[in-house]
C-alpha positions in Angstrom: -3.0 6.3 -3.2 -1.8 8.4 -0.9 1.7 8.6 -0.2 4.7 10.5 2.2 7.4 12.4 0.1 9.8 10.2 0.5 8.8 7.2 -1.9 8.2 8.0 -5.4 4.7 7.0 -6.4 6.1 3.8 -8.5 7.7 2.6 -5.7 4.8 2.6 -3.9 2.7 0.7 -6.3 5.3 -1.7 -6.8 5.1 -2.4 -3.5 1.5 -2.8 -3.3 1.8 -5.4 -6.2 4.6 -7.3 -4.4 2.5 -7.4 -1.4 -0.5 -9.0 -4.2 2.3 -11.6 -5.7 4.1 -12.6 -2.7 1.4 -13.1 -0.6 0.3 -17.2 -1.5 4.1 -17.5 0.1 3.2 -16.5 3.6 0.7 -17.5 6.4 -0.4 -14.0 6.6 -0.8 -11.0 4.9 0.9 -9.1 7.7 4.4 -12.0 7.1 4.2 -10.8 3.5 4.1 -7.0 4.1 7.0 -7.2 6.5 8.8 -9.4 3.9 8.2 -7.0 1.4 8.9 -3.8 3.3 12.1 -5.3 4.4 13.0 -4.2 0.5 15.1 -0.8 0.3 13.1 1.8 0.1 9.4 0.3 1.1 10.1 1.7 4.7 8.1 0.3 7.4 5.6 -2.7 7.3 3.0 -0.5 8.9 3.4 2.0 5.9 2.9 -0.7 3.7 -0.3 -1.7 5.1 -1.7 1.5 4.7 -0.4 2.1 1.3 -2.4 -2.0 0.4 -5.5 -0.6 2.3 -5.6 2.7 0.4 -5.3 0.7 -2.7 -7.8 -2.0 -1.2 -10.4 1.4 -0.9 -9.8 3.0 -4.6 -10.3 -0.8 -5.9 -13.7 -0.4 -4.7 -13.0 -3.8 -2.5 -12.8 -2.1 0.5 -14.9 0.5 1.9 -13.1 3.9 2.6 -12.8 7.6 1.3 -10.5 7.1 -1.9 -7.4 9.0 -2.6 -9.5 11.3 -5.0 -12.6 11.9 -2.7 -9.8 12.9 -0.1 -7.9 15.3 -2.9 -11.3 16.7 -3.6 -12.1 18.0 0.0 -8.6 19.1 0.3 -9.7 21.6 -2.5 
């Protein structure tokens, strides 16, 4: 997944997973994202939902380029 310099890559996915876990707890996914990026570190709820999309779109569950179809263009 994609992700900006500023989160280490496990951080990242453990957000993603908290997102995953947490979500049954909230109406929406959108309440559990800003739950979860209210965490230190996460950084905005918008960045969370484009780090859970990304993931969504290398799952195969969601249509999309995935993070290595993007890597291999940038070569």
């Amino acid at each position: 997944m994609p992700r900006s310099s500023q989160c280490p890559l496990e951080l990242c996915r453990r957000a993603v997973r908290m997102v995953a876990e947490v979500r049954p707890d909230y109406d929406t996914e959108w309440a559990a994202m800003k739950a979860v990026a209210q965490k230190p570190g996460v950084g905005t709820t918008e960045t969370l939902r484009k780090w859970v999309r990304q993931d969504e779109i290398d799952a195969d569950t969601r249509p999309g380029t995935t993070t290595e179809e993007s890597a291999q263009v940038k070569r």
